[in-house]
C-alpha positions in Angstrom: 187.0 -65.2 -4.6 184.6 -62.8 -3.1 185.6 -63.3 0.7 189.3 -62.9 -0.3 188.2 -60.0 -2.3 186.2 -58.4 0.8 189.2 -59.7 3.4 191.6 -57.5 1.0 188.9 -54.2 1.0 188.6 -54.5 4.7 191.8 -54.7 5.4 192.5 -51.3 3.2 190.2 -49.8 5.0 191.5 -50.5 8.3 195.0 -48.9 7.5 193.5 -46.2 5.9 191.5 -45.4 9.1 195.0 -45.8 11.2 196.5 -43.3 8.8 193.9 -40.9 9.2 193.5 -41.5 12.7 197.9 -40.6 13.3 197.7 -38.0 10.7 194.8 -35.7 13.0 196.7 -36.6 16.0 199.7 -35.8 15.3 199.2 -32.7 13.0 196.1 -31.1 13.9 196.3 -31.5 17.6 199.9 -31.4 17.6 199.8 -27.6 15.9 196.1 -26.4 17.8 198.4 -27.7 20.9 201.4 -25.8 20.0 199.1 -22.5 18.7 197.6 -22.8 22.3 200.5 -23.5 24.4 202.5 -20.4 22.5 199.1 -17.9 23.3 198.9 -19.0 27.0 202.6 -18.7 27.4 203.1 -15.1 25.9 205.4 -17.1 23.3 207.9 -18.2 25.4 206.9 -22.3 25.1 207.5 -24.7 23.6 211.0 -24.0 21.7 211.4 -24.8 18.1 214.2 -27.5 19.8 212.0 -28.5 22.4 210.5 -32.4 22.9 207.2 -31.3 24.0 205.4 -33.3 21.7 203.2 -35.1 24.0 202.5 -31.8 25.9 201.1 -30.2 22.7 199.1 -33.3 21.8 197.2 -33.0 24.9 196.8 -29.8 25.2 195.2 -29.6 21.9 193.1 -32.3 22.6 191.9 -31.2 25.5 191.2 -27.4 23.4 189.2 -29.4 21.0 187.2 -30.8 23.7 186.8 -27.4 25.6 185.7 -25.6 22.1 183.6 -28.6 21.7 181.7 -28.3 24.8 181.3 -24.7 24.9 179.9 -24.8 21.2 177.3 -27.4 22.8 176.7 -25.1 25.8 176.1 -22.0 23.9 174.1 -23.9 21.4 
């Protein structure tokens, strides 16, 4: 009873991580992304209609890691 009981935990925790995980990619870097993109581009991308949802995952990743780094540096 105890190993189905800690095969049923894991497992709840394991989606929960995934959820987590595709929640912070694809709202926090999607909209740091986007905030960036918009600055950089005087506001003229992406489009409200545009598919550039890669593009604005990576680019906010890639902010996170520059802010991260330069917090480290300065620090």
């Amino acid at each position: 009873m105890e190993e189905l009981a800690e095969g049923l935990l894991r497992t709840a925790f394991r989606v929960a991580k995934w959820v987590l995980f595709e929640w912070f990619v694809e709202v926090v870097l999607y909209w740091i992304g986007r905030g960036t993109l918009k600055f950089f581009s005087f506001g003229r991308y992406p489009h409200f209609n545009d598919k550039a949802e890669g593009r604005c995952i990576t680019t906010g990743f890639l902010t996170v890691v520059v802010v991260f780094v330069a917090l480290i540096y300065l620090l």
